[in-house]
Legacy VTK file of the C-alpha trace (Angstrom):
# vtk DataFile Version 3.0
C-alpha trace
ASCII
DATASET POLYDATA
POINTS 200 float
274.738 123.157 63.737
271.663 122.621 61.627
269.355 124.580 60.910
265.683 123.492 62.427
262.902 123.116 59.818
260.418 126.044 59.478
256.740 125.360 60.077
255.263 125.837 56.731
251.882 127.823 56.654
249.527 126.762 53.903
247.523 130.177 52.784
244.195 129.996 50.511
243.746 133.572 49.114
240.181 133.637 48.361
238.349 134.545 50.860
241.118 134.708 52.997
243.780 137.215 51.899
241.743 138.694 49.335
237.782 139.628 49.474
236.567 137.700 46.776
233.434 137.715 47.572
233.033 141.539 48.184
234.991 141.962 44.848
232.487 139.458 43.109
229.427 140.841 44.246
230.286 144.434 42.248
231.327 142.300 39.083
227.710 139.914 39.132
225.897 143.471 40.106
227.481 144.462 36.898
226.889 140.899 34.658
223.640 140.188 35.948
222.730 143.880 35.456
220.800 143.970 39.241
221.437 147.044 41.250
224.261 146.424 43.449
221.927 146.672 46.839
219.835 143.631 45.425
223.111 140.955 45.878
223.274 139.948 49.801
226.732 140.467 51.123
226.074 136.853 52.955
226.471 134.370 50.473
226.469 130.729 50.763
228.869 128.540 48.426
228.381 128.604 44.491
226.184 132.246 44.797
222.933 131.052 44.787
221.826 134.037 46.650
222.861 136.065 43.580
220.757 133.761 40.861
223.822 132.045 40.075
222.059 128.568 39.627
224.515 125.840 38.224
228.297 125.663 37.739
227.729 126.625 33.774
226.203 130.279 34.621
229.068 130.852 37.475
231.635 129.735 35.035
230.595 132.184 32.788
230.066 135.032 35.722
233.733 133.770 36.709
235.522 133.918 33.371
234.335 137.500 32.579
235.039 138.086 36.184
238.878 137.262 35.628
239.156 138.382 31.949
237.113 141.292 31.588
236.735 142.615 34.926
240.825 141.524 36.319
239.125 139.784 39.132
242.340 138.388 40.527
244.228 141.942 40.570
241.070 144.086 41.697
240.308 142.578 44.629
241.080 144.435 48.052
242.849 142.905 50.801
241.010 141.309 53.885
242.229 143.843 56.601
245.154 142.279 58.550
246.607 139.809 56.059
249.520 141.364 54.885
250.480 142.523 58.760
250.193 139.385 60.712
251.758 137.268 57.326
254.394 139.633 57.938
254.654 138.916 61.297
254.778 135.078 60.865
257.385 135.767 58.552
259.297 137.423 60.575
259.194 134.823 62.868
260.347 132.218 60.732
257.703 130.814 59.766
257.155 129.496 55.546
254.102 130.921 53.980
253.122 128.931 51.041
250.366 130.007 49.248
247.916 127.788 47.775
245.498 128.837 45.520
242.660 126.680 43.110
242.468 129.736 40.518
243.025 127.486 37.287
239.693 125.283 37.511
238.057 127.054 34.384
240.082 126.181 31.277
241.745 128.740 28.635
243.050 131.829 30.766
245.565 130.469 33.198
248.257 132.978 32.099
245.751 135.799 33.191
244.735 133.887 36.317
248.300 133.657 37.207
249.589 136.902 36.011
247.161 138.684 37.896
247.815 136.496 41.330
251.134 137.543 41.484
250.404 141.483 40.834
248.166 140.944 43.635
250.055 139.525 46.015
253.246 142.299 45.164
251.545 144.838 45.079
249.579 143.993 48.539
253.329 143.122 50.238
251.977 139.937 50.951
255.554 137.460 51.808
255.764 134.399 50.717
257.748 131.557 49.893
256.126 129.391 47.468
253.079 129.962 45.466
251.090 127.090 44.751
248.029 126.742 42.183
246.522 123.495 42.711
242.717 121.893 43.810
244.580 119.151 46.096
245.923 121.558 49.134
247.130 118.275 51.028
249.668 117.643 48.632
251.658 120.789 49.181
252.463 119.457 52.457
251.928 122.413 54.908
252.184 122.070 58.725
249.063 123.369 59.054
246.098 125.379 56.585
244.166 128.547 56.908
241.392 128.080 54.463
237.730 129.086 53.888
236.087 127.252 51.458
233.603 124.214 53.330
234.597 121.427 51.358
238.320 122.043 51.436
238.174 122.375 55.273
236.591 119.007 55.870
238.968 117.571 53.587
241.974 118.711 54.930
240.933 118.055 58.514
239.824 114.139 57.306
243.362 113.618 56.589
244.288 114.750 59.888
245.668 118.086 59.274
245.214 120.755 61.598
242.898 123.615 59.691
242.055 127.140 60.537
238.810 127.478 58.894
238.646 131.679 58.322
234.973 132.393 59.135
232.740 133.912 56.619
228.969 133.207 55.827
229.439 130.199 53.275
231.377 128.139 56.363
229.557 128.925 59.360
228.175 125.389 59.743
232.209 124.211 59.650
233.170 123.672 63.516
235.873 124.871 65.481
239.255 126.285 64.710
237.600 129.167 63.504
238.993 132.426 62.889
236.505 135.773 62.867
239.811 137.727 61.811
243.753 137.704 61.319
244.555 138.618 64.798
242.880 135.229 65.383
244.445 133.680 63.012
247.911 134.585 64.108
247.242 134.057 67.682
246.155 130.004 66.436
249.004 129.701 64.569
251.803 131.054 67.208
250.185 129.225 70.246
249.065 125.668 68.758
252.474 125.465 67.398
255.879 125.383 68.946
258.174 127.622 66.193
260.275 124.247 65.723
258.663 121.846 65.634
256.390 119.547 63.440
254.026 117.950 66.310
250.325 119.439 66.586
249.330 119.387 70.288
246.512 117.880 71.948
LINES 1 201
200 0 1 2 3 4 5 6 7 8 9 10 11 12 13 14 15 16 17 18 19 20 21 22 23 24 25 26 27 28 29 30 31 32 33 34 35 36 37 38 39 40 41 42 43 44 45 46 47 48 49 50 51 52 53 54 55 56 57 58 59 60 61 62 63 64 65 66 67 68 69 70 71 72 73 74 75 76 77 78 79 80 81 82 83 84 85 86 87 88 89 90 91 92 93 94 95 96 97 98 99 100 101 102 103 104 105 106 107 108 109 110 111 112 113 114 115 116 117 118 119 120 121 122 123 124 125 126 127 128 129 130 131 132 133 134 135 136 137 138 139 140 141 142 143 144 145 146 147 148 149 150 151 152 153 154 155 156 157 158 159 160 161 162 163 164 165 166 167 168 169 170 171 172 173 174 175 176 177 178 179 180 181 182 183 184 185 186 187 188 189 190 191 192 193 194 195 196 197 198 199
C-alpha cells in the first residue's frame, strides 16, 4: 500500500519561532548605547522606531548582532512553538524550516551554525532546514510567516499563508495568528492530514 504524502509545513523562524525582535531590541539598546526603556517593543519593519534609518546602519546593527552578540543562538523561543511543532509532528505532518538568515555577506557559517544550536537546543522537529529569500520555491503546502512582504508574496502566488501577528504586519489581512494555539488550530482544520487541496 503506499504511503500518502505528508503535508509539508513551511516555518519562518524570525519572528515566529524565535523572538527576534525582543532579542534585537537588547542588542541595538546595547549598539546604539540608548537605555533599553527608550526602544518601543512595537516596531514596524526595518526598526525605524529604534533610529535605524537605512539598510547600511541595520546591516551594521545586524552583523554585530549575529557576530558579536550570537544573535541567532540567544534568542528565546516564542512561547508555544516547540509544543504545537511537536504536535504537528506527531501527527505526520513535515516541518520544513525556512529561514532568509544569509542576506548580509561574510558570516554564513556563524549564521548557520548558530540556527541549528538554536533550533536543538529549543527541541524544535524538523525535517528540512532551508536558508533561502525565495520561500515559494521550497514548495510547502502551506507557510506560517511574519514578515509583510513575504506574506503578500506568498499569498500572490496562491499559497495559503498564516501570517503570525506582530506589530510590523498588522496592516496584512486575514489568516492571522495572535499565537501558536492559533496557529495549530489553522493548520489542523484548513487541511485534511492527506491531502494536498486547500479548501474554500
Amino acid at each position: 500500500m503506499q504511503e500518502k504524502p505528508k503535508i509539508v509545513v513551511g516555518v519562518d523562524l524570525d519572528g515566529v519561532c524565535a523572538d527576534f525582535y525582543g532579542r534585537m531590541r537588547e542588542i541595538a539598546a546595547e549598539w546604539l548605547e540608548k537605555p533599553l526603556e527608550d526602544l518601543p517593543k512595537d516596531v514596524s519593519y526595518g526598526l525605524r522606531e529604534w533610529g535605524v534609518h537605512d539598510r547600511s546602519q541595520y546591516e551594521s546593527l545586524h552583523r554585530f548582532a549575529v557576530t558579536q552578540r550570537e544573535l541567532f543562538s540567544s534568542m528565546p523561543m516564542i512561547p508555544g512553538a516547540r509544543k504545537y511543532l511537536r504536535k504537528l509532528s506527531d501527527e505526520g505532518y513535515r516541518i520544513r524550516i525556512i529561514t532568509h538568515r544569509l542576506f548580509i555577506h561574510y558570516f554564513h557559517a556563524s549564521s548557520v551554525q548558530q540556527t541549528v544550536e538554536w533550533l536543538d537546543s529549543h527541541g524544535i522537529p524538523y525535517w528540512d532546514l532551508c536558508f533561502m529569500k525565495e520561500k515559494e520555491q521550497v514548495g510547502a503546502d502551506i507557510y506560517i510567516e511574519d514578515t509583510p512582504d513575504n506574506v503578500l508574496q506568498l499569498r500572490e502566488r496562491g499559497l495559503h499563508t498564516i501570517c503570525f501577528a506582530n506589530s510590523t504586519n498588522m496592516h496584512i489581512a486575514a489568516p492571522r495568528a495572535l499565537s501558536w494555539e492559533q496557529t495549530y488550530a489553522m493548520v489542523t482544520q484548513g487541511f485534511p492530514l492527506h491531502g494536498s487541496k486547500i479548501p474554500g
